[in-house]
N, C-alpha and C positions, 0 to 999 in steps of 0.2 A: 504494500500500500504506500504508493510514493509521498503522501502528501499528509501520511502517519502524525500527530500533534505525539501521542503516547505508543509509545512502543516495550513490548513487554518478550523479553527472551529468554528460553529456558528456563522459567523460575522454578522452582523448589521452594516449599516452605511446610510447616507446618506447627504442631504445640507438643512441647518435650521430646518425647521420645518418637512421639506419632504424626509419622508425615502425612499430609494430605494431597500435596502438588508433588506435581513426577513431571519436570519439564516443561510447562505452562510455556506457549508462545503465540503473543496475539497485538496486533494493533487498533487502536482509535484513529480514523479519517476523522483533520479536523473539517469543523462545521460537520459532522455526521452523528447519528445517532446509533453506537453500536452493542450490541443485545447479546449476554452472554445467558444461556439459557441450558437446562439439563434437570436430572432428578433431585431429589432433596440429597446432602451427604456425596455430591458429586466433587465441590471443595469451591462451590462459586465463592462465598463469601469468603472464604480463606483470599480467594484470588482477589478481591476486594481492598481485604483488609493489607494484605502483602501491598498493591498499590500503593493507597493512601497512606500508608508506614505508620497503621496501629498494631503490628507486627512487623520481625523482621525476617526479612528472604533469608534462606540458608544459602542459597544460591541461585546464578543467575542474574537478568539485570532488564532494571527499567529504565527509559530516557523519556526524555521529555524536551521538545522542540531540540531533540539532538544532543542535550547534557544527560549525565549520568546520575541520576537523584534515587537511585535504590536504597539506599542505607541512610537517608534524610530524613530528620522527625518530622513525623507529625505536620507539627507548626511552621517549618521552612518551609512543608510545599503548599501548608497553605497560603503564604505570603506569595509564594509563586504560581497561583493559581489553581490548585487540587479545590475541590471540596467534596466530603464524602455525607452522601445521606444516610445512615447508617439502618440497616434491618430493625425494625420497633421502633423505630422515630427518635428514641435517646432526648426528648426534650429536657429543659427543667422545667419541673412538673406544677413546681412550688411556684414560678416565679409567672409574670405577663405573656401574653403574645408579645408585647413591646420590647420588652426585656430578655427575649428571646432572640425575637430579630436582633438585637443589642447585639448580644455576644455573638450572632452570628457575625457581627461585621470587626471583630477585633484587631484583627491588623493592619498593618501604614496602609496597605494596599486597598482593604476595605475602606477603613475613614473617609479615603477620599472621595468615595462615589455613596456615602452614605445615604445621602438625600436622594439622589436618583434611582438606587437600588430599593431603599423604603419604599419609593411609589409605584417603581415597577412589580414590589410583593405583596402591594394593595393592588394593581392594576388586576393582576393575574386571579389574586384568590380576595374579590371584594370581600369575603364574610370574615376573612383574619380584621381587616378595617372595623368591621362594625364586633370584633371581639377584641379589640386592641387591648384594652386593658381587664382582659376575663383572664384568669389565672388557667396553664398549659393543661392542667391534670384534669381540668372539670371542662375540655372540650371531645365532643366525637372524638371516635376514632376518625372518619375521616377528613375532621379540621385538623387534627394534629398531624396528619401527612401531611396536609397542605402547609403547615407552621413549618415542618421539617423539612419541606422543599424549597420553603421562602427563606428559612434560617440559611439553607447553601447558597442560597443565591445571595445573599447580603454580604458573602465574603467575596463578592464580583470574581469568579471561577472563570476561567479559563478550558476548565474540564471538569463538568458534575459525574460523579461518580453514586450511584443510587443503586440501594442493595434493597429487591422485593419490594416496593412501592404497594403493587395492590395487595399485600399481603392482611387478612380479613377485614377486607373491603367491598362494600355492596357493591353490588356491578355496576350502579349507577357513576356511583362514585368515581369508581374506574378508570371510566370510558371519561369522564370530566380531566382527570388528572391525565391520561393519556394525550388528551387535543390537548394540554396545558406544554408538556414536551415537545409534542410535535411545534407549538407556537415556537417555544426555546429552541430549539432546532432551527427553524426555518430564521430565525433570527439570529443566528449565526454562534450560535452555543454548542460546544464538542459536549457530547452525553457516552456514557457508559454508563450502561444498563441492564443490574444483575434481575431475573425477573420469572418467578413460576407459570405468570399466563404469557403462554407463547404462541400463542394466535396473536395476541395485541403484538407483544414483544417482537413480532417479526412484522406486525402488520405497520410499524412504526420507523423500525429499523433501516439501517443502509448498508448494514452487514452484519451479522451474526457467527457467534459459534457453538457451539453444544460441547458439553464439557461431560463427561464421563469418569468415574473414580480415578481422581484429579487429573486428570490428562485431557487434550481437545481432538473429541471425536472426531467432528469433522467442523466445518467452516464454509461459510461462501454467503452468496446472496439471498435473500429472504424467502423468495420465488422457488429458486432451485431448493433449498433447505425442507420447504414446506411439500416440495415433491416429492421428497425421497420417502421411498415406500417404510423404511424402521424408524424416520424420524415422525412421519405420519402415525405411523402405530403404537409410538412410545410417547408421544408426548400432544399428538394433535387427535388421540381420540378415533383416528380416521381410518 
């Protein structure tokens, strides 16, 4: 993928003693929306969390517009434009919608587009606005996806990185949060996107891959993927 924002090769990773990746190798086209998709215990989230450097690779390596950022905390790449929406939302539960987006905007790089980022996470999910100051833990589940997706975006990302988004969420809801990506997308936002409904996930997508006991099954374009007769059978029902 010539035109790769994130590039992920042979990664390795896992917790103690028990690996979960065996070689992981996959790119993000920027401006594209790309869809990592597979069974539960496949190691999506592993491969996630290895990214965004809430863990670290054992080995292997990621870059990012062409530097070497695998072994970077956390907080450098989000200064560098990472943001991870993390599986469960992770809000603070205690605290505002306001103060949520707050911290989402924590570093130099966020501050400066504060104000223009607040309005574009009131544009997107008007009912966060009219919950501004309703406390994280006493909203839906699916306002609080929506707080979770405004919190990354207040850190003005570069590459949203979103682990299971509709995970128990009404369908409605869903299919709302999905045209909400697609909007980010078409607006020129690099997404990665780990994700169990894989009909939307590919129906959204600009390439995917399917990940099997942490290795990638296979890869390609959304169209072809949804053809294949086992990826049909395993995972589209069909």
């Amino acid at each position: 993928m010539p035109d790769a924002l994130l590039e992920v090769e042979a990664l390795e990773a896992g917790y103690g003693e028990v690996q979960v990746l065996w070689g992981v190798s996959l790119n993000a086209g920027s401006r594209q929306l790309t869809a990592i998709v597979g069974a539960n215990g496949a190691g999506k989230t592993t491969m996630l969390r290895a990214i965004a450097g809430t863990i670290v690779p054992w080995r292997g390596r990621v870059t990012f517009r062409g530097k070497d950022v695998t072994r970077l905390p956390t907080n450098v790449k989000s200064a560098r434009g990472f943001a991870l929406v993390p599986e469960g939302r992770q809000l603070f539960s205690a605290m505002t919608v306001d103060e949520n987006l707050e911290l989402g905007a924590f570093s130099k790089r966020a501050a400066r587009k504060y104000s223009q980022r607040l309005d574009q996470a009131f544009s997107l999910f008007p009912r966060l606005a009219e919950r501004r100051r309703q406390i994280a833990g006493t909203l839906s589940g699916g306002e609080q996806q929506m707080l979770a997706l405004a919190r990354g975006l207040m850190s003005d990302p570069e590459i949203l990185i979103i682990d299971e988004m509709s995970l128990g969420l009404a369908p409605v809801l869903v299919c709302q949060l999905f045209l909400t990506l697609k909007k980010l997308k078409e607006a020129g936002l690099t997404i990665l996107l780990v994700e169990q409904n894989v009909h939307l996930a590919l129906a959204v997508s600009d390439y995917a891959y399917v990940l099997a006991e942490g290795r990638v099954f296979t890869e390609g374009l959304p169209a072809a993927l949804a053809a294949m007769p086992k990826i049909r059978r395993a995972y589209l029902g069909m």
